[in-house]
N, C-alpha and C positions, 0 to 999 in steps of 0.2 A: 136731741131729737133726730130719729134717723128717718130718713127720705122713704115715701111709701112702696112699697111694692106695686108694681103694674100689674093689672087685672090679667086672665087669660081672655084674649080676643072672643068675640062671640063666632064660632061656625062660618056665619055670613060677613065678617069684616075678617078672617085672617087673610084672607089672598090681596086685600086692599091696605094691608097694614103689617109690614113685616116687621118682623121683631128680633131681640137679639137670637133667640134659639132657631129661628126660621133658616134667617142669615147664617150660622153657622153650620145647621148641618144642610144646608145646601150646597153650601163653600167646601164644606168638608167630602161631600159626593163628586162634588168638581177633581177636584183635589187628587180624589182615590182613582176615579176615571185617568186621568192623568198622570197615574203612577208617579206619584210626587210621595217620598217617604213622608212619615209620621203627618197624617193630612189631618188630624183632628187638635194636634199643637199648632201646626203653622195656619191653619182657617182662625183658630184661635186669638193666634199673635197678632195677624191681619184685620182681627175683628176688634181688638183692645184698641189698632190704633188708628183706623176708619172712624169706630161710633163715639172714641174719647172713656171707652169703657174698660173696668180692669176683671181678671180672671173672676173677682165675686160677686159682681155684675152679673158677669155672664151667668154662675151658676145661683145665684141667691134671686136676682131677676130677671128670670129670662125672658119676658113677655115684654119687657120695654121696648117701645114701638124705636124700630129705628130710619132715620128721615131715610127722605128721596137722595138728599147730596149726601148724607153718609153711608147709603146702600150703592150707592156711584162709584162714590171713593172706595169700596170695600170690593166690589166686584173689577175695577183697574186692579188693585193690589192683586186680587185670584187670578188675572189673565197673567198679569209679571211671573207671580209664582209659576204657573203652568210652563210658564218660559224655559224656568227653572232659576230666576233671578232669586237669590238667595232671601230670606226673610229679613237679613239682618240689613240687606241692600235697600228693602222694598221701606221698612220703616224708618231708617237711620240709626240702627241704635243695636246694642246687644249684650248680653250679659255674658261676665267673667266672673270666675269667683264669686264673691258677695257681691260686685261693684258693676253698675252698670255705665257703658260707654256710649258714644257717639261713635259711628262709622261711614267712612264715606270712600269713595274708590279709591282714593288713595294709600289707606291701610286695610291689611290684611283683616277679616271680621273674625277674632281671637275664637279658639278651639277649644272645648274640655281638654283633650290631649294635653293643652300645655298648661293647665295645672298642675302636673306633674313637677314644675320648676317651683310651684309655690308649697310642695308639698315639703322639700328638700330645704327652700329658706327658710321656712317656719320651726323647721327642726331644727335646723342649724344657729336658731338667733332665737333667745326667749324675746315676750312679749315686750318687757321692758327694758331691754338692752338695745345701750347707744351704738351705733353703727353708720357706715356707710355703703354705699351701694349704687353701682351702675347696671343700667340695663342694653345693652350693642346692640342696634339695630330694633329700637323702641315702638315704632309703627304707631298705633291709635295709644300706646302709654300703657296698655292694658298690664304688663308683669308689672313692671314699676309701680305703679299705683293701686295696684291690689296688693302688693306686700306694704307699700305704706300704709293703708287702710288697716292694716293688720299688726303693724308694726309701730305704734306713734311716737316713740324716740328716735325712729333711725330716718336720715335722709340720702334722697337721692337723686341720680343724675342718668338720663335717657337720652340715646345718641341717634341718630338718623342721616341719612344723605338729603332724604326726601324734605324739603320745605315744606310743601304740602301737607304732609305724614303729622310733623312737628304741631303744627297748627292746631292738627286735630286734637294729637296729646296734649299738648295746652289748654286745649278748651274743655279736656275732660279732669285736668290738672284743678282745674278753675271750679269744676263744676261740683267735684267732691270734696272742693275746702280743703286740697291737699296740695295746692299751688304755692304754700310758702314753704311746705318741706321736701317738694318736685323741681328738678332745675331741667329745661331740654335744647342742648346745642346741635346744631348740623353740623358733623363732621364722620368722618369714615369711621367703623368702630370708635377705637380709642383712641386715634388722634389728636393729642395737644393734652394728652392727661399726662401727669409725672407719672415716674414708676413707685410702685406700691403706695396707692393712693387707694384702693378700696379694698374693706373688707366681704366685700360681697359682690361677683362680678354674673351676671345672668344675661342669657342671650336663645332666644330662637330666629337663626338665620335660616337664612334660601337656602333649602338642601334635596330638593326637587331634581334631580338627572335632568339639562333639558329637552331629552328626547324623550322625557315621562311627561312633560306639560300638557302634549297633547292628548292624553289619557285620559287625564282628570276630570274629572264629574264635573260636568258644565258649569255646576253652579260656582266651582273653582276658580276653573282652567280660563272661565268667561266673565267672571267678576274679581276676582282676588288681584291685585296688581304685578304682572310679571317680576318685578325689580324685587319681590319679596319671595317669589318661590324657586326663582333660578337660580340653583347650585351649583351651576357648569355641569362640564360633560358627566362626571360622576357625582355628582350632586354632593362634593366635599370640597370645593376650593373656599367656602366661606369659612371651614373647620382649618384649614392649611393657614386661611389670613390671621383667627381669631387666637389659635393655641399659643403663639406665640406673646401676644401682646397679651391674652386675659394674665401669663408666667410674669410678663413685666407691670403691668400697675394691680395686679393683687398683691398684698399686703403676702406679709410669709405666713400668718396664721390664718389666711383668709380661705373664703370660700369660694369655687365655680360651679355652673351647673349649665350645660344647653340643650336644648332637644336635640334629637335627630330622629331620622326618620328608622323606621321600626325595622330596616334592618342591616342600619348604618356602629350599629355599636362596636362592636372591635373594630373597626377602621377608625373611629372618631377616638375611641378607648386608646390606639396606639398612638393619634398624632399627639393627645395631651403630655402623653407619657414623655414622647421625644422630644416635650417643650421642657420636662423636667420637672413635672408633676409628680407625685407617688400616691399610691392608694386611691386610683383613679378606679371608678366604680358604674357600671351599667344599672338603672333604674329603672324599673316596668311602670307601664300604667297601668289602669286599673284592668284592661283589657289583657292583660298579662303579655306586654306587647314592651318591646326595650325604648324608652321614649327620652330617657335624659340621659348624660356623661358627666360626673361630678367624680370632687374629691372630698364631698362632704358626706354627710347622713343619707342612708338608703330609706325612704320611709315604710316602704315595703319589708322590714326586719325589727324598725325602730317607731315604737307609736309617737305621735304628735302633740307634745302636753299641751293640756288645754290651759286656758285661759283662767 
């Protein structure tokens, strides 16, 4: 039995009784006034998680009356936004891949961009092949546990300095039933792993110049945690630390793959090289823009077999 649809308000009660469509595109006028990009998702997002309502709610009922405390709670989240406090800050939470996470200031709130890295491990490893895998510099868990999701024979392992950080991939490890095939230690990249111990080694580090920090879109530069987008001066010393050690604990048939920033690839392309890499390769996103460095599958040449 499915729950009834709410009436349309009469004329004389809609200003005494607002409802989810009211709330939104009010929020959404806010929004636009304040030059806040795509303002009819993020009033959206704020409004699923204000009234406890999800996307078919909104659109299958829109007339359900929503209270006084959750028109409160929903108009705080539009003042945050206005701020430019990112959505994913305002709610806790945000989606990757298929897989949704918990975020909190201590890890960065994951990118489409860097699916890009999952496009490359998916090619490189069928669905039912056993494998292993690390993620450098792991943050809320998000790559690691989006290719586990994806992957259910293979396991792995996500590194951080951040305690903090770990915490949270854990509780997102936890959350998607993927905590017994996720392991996550505090240590500098790869410190304390033997060498060629993974066939799979994946990493989006700090590669942010940091005389660019102060450029970045508030919602960034003002919520993202520094420790995760500072690159040093040319926004390549994490690429200097990692090319070496991804050479020593990948397997010799194994795979790497890291973001960098869209116009970091022959710089990044050469230091793997001089790790002693071959058939190091530039990968676009979808934006036609250079977003990974690997020595594996380009998916942008090579389709993605399905499942």
């Amino acid at each position: 039995m499915t729950d009834p649809i709410s009436p349309k308000p009469a004329p004389d009660q809609a200003d005494d009784a607002p409802t989810l469509l009211a709330a939104w595109k009010a929020a959404q006028a806010r929004l636009k006034t304040g030059r806040i990009d795509s303002p009819a998702i993020d009033a959206r997002l704020l409004l699923e998680a204000a009234a406890g309502a999800s996307r078919m709610d909104i659109l299958t009922d829109p007339y359900r009356i929503v209270t006084a405390d959750q028109l409160g709670a929903y108009e705080a989240m539009v003042e945050r936004r206005l701020k430019r406090e990112p959505v994913s800050r305002i709610v806790g939470r945000k989606g990757f891949w298929k897989i949704m996470l918990n975020v909190t200031p201590d890890v960065l709130s994951p990118r489409p961009d860097t699916e890009t890295l999952m496009d490359v491990a998916l090619l490189a490893f069928a669905r039912n092949e056993t494998f292993e895998a690390i993620d450098l510099g792991t943050g809320s868990g998000a790559i690691l546990l989006a290719l586990l999701s994806e992957r259910p024979a293979a396991k792995g392992v996500g590194t951080d300095i951040s305690t903090e950080a770990l915490a949270v991939a854990r509780e997102n490890a936890a959350n998607l039933d993927l905590n017994e095939r996720a392991a996550f230690l505090r240590t500098e990249w790869a410190a304390g792993f033997g060498d060629a111990s993974f066939d799979l080694v994946l990493s989006n580090p700090p590669y942010i110049p940091t005389d660019h920090i102060a450029t970045l879109d508030p919602e960034v530069r003002d919520h993202d945690p520094h420790l995760a987008l500072d690159g040093g001066p040319d926004g390549l010393q994490a690429y200097r630390d990692l090319a070496p050690e991804v050479k020593r604990i990948l397997k010799p048939l194994g795979v790497f793959a890291v973001e960098i920033g869209f116009d970091q690839g022959p710089q990044v392309k050469e230091l793997f090289e001089a790790a002693g890499f071959t058939d190091v390769k530039i990968v676009k996103d979808l934006a036609d823009r250079d977003r990974v460095v690997t020595n594996g599958p380009d998916p942008r040449t090579n389709p993605i077999p399905q499942a």
